[in-house]
Phi, psi and omega in degrees: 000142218240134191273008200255353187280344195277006177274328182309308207300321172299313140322292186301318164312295205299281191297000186270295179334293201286346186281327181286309162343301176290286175333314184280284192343305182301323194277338181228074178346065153290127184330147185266355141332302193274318174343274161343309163295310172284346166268329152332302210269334189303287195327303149015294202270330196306302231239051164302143178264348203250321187286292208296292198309315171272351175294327192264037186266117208298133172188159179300185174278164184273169178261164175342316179284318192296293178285015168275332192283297179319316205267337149324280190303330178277338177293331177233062181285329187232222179292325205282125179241143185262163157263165195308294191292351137275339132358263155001270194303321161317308198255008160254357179236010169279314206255343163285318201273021181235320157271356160287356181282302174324303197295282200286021185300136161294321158250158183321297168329306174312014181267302192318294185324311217264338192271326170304309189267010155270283177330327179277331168313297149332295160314313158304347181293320210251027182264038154265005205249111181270326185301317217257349169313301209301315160320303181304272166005304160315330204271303193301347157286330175279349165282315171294340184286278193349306219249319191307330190274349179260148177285179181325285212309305208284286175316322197264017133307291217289316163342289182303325192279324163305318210275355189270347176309302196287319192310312158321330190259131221208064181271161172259118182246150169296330188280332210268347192258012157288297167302023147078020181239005125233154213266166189310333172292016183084341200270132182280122259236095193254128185289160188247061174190193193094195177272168153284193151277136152001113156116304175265156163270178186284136184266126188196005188217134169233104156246161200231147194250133161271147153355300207283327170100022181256154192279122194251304176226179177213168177197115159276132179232167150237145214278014186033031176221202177253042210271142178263156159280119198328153171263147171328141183297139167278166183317104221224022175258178196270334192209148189133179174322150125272000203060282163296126188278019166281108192104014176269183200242111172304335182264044185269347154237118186313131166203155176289160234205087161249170182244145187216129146274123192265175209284353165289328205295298170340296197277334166284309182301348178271324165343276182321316212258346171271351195249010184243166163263143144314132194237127183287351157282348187305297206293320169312306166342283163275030178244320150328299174299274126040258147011267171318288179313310195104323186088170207207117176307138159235124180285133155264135158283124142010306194188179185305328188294321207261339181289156143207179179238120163263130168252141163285359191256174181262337173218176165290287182333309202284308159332297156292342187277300167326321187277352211246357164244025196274150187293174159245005177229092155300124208294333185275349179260012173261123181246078174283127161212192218233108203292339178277317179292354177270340179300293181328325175285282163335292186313316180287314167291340180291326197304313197290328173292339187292299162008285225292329192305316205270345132349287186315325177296333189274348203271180143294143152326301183303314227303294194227144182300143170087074190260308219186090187266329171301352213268290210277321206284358207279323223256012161273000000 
């Protein structure tokens, strides 16, 4: 497992999220003042300077619950409030579209590539903005400090600690099974045609070597797919090509969007909740974590005017029928630890909260959004 995964993972979620937003905001034409607004205050939190200094600190991943809990609480940052089953239905099509990406990367490296265009993505949201550029901007230098300098293997770490992240989860999306790249069973469809990775040729030649290192023979096969020659490597800078349309925003031509939980997704989670006991650290978990984070705001409204509710949905009817057939022990609401290693876990967040206690007497309360998320959590 890799200590280095959970900021990509928090970005690339994070650009799924504000991309799906946005389609809705536009589709049930909310003023674009508040539109505007609620992806300003989203981005805001996202790119928290005190949230960020611990996010990129190498540490494991959070478990599910925990991190469904950050995106709760980031989702709802600003004027905009979701009801649970679109709550829901946000974050199964946030966490397929970062694993089919993560799945069709060509190289390991390409993830860094897939996290940039999320990151450009952002940036356009907030570039009438200035205060929050400066945040961004910040973020793409600790990612370029961070990420450029490791080798193959160590992506192809972090690569593996995503996809074990991921494995459980088999949501059925529309768009991807109208475009034909995942089968009714959740699982996704990897093509046998395109370019290659960087770096390699199309495989169809095996040659053989003497002792001597001279070239003896050639054999030709066939690789049985429609393989291409690499495209030039993308843009690993703050500003350039990525090449790969992987992290780009799919929803940039309006369609209807559903979620389906297909009967593994179902049946493992039911799996999970008669075979783990209740673990009496959970709940210390997210209070810990919470914590840790600094936290992430939820602005209320003033009054009736200034709130509204985005449905994921094509109606309110559907939207309920959704909430009333959604399983309740969902994979991401399951928290397995490991009681030595959480003592060990625990100790090391106090250490960072006594940090944080003491930071805190110097700052204003006020200073930046996202003072106290322990706060928001007492309602788990």
């Amino acid at each position: 497992m890799s200590s280095r995964t959970l900021p990509l993972l928090f970005i690339n979620l994070g650009g799924e999220m504000l991309y799906i937003l946005d389609q809705r905001l536009r589709a049930q034409n909310i003023p674009p003042d508040k539109a505007n607004k609620v992806m300003n205050d989203i981005i805001t939190t996202m790119f928290n300077k005190k949230f960020l200094e611990e996010l990129f600190k190498p540490q494991e991943l959070y478990s599910k619950k925990a991190l469904r809990t950050v995106f709760d609480r980031l989702a709802h940052a600003s004027i905009m409030r979701l009801n649970q089953a679109s709550m829901d239905k946000l974050y199964d099509l946030m966490t397929m579209a970062f694993k089919y990406q993560v799945l069709l990367c060509p190289r390991p490296k390409d993830i860094l590539l897939v996290s940039f265009n999320h990151m450009d993505a952002i940036k356009d949201f907030v570039k009438d903005t200035p205060s929050i550029l400066g945040q961004v901007d910040e973020t793409y230098r600790q990612l370029i400090e961070m990420y450029t300098t490791l080798s193959s293997g160590e992506f192809q770490l972090i690569r593996q600690t995503l996809l074990i992240f991921f494995q459980d989860m088999h949501i059925r999306v529309s768009i991807f099974l109208k475009d034909k790249v995942q089968n009714s069973n959740g699982r996704f469809v990897l093509p046998t045609s395109g370019p290659v990775p960087y770096g390699t040729l199309v495989p169809c030649l095996i040659r053989m070597f003497s002792r001597g290192g001279e070239e003896v023979t050639r054999r030709q096969f066939s690789n049985g797919g429609n393989y291409t020659a690499a495209l030039h490597e993308g843009s690993f800078e703050i500003f350039g090509d990525r090449v790969t349309k992987l992290g780009t925003n799919m929803y940039s031509v309006s369609r209807p969007v559903e979620t389906h939980m297909t009967g593994t997704s179902k049946n493992s989670a039911q799996h999970t909740k008669v075979n783990v006991a209740p673990n009496p650290l959970a709940k210390e978990e997210l209070n810990m974590l919470a914590k840790l984070m600094g936290g992430l705001e939820i602005q209320k409204p003033g009054n009736a005017d200034n709130g509204f509710r985005v449905n994921l949905f094509s109606t309110d009817e559907e939207e309920e029928e959704a909430l009333i057939s959604r399983p309740d022990d969902l994979l991401y609401g399951i928290i397995n630890i490991q009681a030595t290693k959480d003592q060990q876990a625990n100790a090391e967040l106090a250490k960072i909260m006594g940090e944080f206690a003491e930071s805190g007497d110097q700052c204003p309360s006020s200073s930046s959004k996202g003072d106290d998320l322990l706060a928001m959590m007492d309602g788990l």
